[in-house]
C-alpha positions as CSV (number, residue, x, y, z in Angstrom):
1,X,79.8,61.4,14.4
2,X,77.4,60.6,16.9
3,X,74.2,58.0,15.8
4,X,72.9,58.2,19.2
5,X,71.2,61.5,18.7
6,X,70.7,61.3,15.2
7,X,67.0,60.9,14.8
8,X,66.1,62.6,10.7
9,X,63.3,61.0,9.1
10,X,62.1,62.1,5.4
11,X,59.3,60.5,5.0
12,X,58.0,59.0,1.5
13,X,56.1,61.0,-0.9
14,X,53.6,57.8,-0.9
15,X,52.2,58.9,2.3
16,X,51.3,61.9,1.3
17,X,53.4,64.1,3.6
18,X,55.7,65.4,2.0
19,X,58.1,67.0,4.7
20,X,60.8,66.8,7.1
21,X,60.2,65.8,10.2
22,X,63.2,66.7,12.7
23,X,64.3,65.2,16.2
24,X,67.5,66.0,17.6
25,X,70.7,65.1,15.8
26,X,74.5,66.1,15.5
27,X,76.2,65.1,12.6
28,X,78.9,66.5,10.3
29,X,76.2,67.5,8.0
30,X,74.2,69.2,10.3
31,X,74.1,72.7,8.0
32,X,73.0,70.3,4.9
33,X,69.9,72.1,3.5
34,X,66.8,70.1,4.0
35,X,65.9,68.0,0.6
36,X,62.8,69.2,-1.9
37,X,59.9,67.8,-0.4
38,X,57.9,68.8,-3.6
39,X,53.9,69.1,-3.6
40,X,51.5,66.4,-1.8
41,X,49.2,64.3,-3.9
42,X,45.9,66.3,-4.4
43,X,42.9,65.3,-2.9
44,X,39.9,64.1,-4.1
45,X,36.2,64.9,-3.5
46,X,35.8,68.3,-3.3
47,X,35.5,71.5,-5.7
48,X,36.2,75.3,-5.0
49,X,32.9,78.0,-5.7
50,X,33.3,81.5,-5.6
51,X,30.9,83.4,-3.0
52,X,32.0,86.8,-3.0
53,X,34.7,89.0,-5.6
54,X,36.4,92.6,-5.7
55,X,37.7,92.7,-2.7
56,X,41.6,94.0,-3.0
57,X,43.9,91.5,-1.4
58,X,41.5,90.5,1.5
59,X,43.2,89.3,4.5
60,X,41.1,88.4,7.4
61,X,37.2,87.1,8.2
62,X,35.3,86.6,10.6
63,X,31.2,85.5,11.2
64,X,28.8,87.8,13.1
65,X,26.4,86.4,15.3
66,X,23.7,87.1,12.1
67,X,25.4,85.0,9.7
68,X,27.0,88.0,8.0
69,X,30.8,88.0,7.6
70,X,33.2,90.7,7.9
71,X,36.6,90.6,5.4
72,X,39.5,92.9,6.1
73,X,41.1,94.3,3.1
74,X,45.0,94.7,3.1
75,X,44.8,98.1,1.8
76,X,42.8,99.6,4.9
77,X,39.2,99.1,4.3
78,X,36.7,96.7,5.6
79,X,34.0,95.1,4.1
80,X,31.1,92.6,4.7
81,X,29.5,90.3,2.3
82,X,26.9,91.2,0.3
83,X,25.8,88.4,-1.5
84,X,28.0,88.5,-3.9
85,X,29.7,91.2,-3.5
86,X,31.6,92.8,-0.8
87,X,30.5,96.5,1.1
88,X,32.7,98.7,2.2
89,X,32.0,99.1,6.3
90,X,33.2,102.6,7.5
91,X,35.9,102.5,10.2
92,X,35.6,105.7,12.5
93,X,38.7,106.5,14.2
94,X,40.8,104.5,12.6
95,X,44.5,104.9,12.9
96,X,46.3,105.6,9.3
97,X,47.1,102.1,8.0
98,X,50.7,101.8,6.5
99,X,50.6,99.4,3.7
100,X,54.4,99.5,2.3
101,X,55.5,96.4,1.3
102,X,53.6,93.3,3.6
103,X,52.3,96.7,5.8
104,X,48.2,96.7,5.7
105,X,45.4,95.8,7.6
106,X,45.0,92.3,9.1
107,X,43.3,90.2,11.2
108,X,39.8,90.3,12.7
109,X,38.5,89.0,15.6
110,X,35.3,89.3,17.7
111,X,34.9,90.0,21.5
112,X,33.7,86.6,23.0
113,X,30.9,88.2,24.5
114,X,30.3,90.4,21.2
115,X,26.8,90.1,22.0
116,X,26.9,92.2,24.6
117,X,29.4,94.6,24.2
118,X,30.3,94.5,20.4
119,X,33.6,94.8,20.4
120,X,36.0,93.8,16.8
121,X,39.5,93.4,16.8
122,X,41.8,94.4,14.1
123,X,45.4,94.6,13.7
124,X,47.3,96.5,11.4
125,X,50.7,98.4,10.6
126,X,51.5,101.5,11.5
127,X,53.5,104.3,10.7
128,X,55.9,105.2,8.1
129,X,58.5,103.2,5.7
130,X,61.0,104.3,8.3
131,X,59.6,103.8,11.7
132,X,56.4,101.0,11.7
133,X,54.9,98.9,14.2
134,X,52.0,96.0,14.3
135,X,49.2,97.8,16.4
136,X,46.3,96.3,17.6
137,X,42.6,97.9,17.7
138,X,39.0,97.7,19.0
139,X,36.0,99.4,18.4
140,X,32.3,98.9,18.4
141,X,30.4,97.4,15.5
142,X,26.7,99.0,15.5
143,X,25.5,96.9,12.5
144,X,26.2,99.5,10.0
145,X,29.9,100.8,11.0
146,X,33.0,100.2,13.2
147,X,33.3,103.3,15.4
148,X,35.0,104.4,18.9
149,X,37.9,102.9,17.5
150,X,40.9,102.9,20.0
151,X,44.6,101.9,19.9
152,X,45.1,98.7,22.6
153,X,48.8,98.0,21.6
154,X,51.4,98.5,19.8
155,X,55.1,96.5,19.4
156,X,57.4,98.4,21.6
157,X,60.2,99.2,19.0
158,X,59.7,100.8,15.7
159,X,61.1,99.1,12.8
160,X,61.9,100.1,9.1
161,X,60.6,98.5,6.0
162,X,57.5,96.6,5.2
163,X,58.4,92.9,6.4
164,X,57.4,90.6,8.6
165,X,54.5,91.8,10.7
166,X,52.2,88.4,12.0
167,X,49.4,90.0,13.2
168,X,47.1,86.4,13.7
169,X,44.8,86.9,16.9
170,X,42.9,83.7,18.6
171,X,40.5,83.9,21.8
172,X,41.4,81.7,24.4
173,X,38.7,79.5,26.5
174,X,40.1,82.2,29.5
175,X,38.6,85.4,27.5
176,X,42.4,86.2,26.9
177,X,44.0,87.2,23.4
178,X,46.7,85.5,21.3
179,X,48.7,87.9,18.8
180,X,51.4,86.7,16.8
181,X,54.0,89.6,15.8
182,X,56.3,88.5,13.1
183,X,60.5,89.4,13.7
184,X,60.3,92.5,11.6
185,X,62.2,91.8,8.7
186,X,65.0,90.0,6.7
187,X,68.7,90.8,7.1
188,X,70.1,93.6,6.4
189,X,67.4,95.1,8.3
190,X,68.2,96.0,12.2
191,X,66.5,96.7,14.8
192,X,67.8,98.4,18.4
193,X,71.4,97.3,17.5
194,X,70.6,93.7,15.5
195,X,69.3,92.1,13.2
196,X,66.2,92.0,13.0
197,X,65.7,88.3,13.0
198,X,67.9,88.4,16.1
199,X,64.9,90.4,18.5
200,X,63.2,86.9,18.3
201,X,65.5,85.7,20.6
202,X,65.5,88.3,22.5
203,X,62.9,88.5,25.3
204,X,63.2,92.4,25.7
205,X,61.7,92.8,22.5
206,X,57.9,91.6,21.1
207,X,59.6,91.2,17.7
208,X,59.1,87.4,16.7
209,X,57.0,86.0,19.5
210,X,53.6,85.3,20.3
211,X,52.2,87.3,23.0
212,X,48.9,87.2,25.4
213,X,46.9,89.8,26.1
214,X,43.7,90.5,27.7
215,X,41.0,92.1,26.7
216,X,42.1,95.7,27.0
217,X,45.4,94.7,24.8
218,X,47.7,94.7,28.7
219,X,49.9,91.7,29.7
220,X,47.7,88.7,30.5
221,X,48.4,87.7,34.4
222,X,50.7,84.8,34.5
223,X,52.3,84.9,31.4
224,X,55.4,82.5,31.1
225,X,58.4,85.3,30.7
226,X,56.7,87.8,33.4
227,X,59.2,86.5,36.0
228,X,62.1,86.9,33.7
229,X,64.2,89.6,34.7
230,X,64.2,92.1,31.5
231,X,61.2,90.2,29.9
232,X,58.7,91.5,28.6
233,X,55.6,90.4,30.4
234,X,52.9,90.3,26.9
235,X,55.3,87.7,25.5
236,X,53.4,84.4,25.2
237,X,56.1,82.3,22.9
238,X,59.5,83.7,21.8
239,X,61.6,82.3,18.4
240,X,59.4,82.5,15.9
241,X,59.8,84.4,12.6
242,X,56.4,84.9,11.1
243,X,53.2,83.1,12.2
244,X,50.9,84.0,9.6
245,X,48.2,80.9,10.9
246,X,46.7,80.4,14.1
247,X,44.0,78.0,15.4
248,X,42.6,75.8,18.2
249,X,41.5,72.1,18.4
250,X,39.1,71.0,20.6
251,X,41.6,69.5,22.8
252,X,42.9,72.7,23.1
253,X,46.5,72.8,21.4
254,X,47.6,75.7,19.4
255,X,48.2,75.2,16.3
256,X,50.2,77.9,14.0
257,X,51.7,78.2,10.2
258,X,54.8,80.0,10.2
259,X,57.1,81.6,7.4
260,X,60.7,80.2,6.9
261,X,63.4,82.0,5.3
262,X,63.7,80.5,1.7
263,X,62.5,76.7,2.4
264,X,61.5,76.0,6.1
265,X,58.1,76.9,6.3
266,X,56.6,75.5,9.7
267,X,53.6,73.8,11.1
268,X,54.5,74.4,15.4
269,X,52.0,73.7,18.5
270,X,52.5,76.2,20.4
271,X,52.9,76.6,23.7
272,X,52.9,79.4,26.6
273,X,56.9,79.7,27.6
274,X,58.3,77.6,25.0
275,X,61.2,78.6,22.5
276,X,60.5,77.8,19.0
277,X,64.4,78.6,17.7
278,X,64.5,81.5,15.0
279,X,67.0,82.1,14.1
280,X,68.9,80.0,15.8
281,X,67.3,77.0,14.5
282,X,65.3,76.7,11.5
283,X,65.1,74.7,8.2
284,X,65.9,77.3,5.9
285,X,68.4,79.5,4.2
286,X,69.6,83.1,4.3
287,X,68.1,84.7,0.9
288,X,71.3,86.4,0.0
289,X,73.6,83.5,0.2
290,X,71.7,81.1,0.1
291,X,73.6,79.5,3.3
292,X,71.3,77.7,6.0
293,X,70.3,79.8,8.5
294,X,71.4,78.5,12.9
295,X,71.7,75.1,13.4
296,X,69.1,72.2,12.3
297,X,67.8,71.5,16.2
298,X,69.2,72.4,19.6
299,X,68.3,71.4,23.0
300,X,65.6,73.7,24.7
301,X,64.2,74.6,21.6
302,X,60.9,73.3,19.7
303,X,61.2,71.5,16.3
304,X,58.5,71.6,14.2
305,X,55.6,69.0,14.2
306,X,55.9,70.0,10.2
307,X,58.9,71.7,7.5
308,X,57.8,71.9,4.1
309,X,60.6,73.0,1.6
310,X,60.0,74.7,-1.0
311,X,58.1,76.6,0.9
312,X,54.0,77.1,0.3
313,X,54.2,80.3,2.1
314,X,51.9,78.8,4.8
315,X,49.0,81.6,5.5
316,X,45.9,81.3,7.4
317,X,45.3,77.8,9.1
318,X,41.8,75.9,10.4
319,X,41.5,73.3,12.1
320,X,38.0,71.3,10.6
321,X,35.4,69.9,12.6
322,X,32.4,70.5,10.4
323,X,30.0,67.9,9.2
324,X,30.5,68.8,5.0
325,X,33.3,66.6,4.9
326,X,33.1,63.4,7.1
327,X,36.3,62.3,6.2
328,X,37.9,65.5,7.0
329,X,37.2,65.6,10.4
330,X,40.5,66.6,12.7
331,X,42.7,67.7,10.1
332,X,44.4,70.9,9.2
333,X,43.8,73.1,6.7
334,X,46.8,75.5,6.0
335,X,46.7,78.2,3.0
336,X,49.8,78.8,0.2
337,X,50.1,81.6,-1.5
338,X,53.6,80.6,-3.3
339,X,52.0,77.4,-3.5
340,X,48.1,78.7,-4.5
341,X,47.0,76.3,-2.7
342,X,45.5,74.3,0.5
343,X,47.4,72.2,2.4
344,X,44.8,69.1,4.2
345,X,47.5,67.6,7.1
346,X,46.2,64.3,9.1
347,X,47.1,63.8,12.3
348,X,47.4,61.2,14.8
349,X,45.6,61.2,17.8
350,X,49.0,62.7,19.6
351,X,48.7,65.1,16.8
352,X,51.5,63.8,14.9
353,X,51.4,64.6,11.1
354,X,50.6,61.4,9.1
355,X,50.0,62.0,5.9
356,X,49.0,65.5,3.6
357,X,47.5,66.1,0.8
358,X,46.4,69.6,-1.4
359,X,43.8,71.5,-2.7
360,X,45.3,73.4,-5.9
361,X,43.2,76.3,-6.1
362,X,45.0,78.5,-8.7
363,X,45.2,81.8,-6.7
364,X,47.5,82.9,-3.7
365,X,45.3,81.8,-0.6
366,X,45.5,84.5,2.6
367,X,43.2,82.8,5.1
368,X,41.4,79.9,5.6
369,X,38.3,79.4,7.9
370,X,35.7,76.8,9.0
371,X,32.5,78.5,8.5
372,X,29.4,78.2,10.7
373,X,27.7,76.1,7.9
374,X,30.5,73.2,8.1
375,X,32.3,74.4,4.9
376,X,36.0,75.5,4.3
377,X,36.0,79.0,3.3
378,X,39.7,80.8,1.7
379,X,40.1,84.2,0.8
380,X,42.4,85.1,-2.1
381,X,45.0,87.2,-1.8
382,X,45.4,89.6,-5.6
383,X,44.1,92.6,-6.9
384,X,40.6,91.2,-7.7
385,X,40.4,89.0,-4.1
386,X,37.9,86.3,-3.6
387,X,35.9,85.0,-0.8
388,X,35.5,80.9,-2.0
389,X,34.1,78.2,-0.5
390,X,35.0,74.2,-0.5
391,X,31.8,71.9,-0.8
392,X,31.9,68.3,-1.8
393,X,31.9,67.5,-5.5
394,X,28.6,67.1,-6.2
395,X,27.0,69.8,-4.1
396,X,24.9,72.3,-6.0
């Protein structure tokens, strides 16, 4: 048994984090299932209003220039608020959305220089139940309609099934384009030969990585795996399972939510050329035995800054810097929709995790966003969606 490396600290639920936090370790219970962390203490000073409603399952939003805001729906349509309600936007040229299973329409995400060239960004699944792929899109937004749509990307190999797409996008300061793309699916599901966990190790395939793009959805220059022989040269970060949160702080880290297999989920900075492990490290277990899945930590590969088990089914992820909530300032606000909820995490200023705390909204959260106005917006992800917004209890 060796002491030296073991490093494991749970820390107290009277902090208000609530997690496992993981250094390096080797011990004989290495395979030992990560305790229930159970739900942070909730946090006070706040209240949840409903903007917009009818939206089905809404996904992804994003502010125009104007003030408007434009919600993706997961069944294929998009929409922009309306005062209350939401308006269907055509899409011209759009590809045919496959929606089996997790299968829909996505994210959203302007052009930097929208202004000038009005580009929007959308990704969605393609294909059929048998052969699917997360594709990426852009056309031009004339105020009224999204039209001259083209297909930028697409994942290289086909998969079966509707699991496990990602599909987050976030501009970098560069003008190039993060894209998370989720491992494709849980096991028995294979893809080209293996599992289909297994392709996020595997830096042949886009499955379970983060890639960078540029504008025109080709390799970025100087990507981390370009040199690789065999590598794909979009692939940004490989090892992770399902990044279903993505955002930036104004020191410039990358912060993302990812999905864990049955306990596990993860709260990772990532970075270009890192590993992140899945599957051969993570914090959770296989869903049809129940059995941890890879080992706990393993040299060369990136713990998490954050586990949370059970999981909250992490979802869309902001980082606040708005002038609503004072107090807030430089903390994380991550989504649940197992846990209907919003996670707030402090950090450190080395961006370690200090304490947590939630926001129990009642319904499955998909996304949350800072809006232009300083307050926390979340869309809800059920039949009769919701655009709502956080303001300070008290605020009329």
């Amino acid at each position: 048994m060796n002491f030296r490396l073991f490093k494991t600290i749970v820390r107290g639920v009277h902090t208000g984090v609530a997690v496992v936090s993981l250094g390096a370790f080797s011990m004989s219970c290495v395979q030992a299932q990560p305790p229930l962390s159970g739900p942070p203490p909730a946090a006070n000073g706040w209240k949840v209003e409903t903007v917009a409603q009818g939206a089905v399952r809404p996904w992804g939003m994003v502010w125009l220039p104007n003030g408007q805001m434009l919600v993706t729906s997961k069944d294929g349509t998009l929409h922009r608020v309306n005062g209350k309600i939401f308006d269907e936007i055509e899409l011209v040229g759009m590809p045919q959305v496959f929606t089996g299973g997790q299968g829909g329409l996505f994210d959203i995400a302007l052009h930097p220089r929208f202004a000038a060239n009005k580009w929007v960004y959308l990704t969605l699944s393609t294909g059929t139940g048998r052969a699917n792929r997360t594709t990426l899109v852009r056309g031009v937004y004339d105020g009224a309609k999204v039209k001259d749509i083209q297909t930028l990307f697409q994942v290289g190999i086909d998969k079966s099934g509707g699991q496990h797409f990602g599909s987050r996008l976030l501009w970098l300061p560069d003008g190039t384009l993060l894209m998370s793309i989720g491992d494709g699916g849980n096991p028995p599901l294979r893809i080209g030969g293996l599992l289909a966990r297994e392709q996020a190790q595997n830096v042949a395939s886009h499955q379970g990585s983060m890639l960078r793009l540029d504008e025109n959805g080709k390799a970025a220059p100087n990507n981390p795996f370009a040199r690789q022989p065999g590598a794909l040269p979009e692939l940004w970060s490989i090892g992770n399972r399902n990044i279903q949160g993505l955002t930036r702080d104004p020191q410039g880290r990358i912060w993302a939510t990812e999905h864990g297999p049955r306990g596990g989920d993860e709260l990772n900075i990532i970075e270009g050329g890192k590993n992140y492990g899945w599957p051969t490290v993570s914090l959770g277990g296989d869903y049809r035995t129940g059995e941890p899945v890879g080992l706990r930590t393993k040299a060369g590969m990136v713990d998490p800054i954050l586990a949370w088990t059970p999981s909250p089914g992490a979802s869309g992820l902001a980082f606040y810097t708005g002038d609503k909530f004072p107090q807030w300032r430089g903390n994380l606000f991550s989504g649940g929709l197992a846990s209907r909820d919003v996670r707030r995490v402090v950090l450190d200023a080395r961006g370690k995790a200090v304490k947590q705390e939630r926001l129990p909204i009642g319904r499955r959260v998909r996304d949350v966003r800072q809006g232009p106005d300083g307050y926390l917006y979340l869309l809800t992800d059920e039949q009769d969606g919701e655009l709502m917004r956080i303001v300070p209890q008290g605020v009329q």
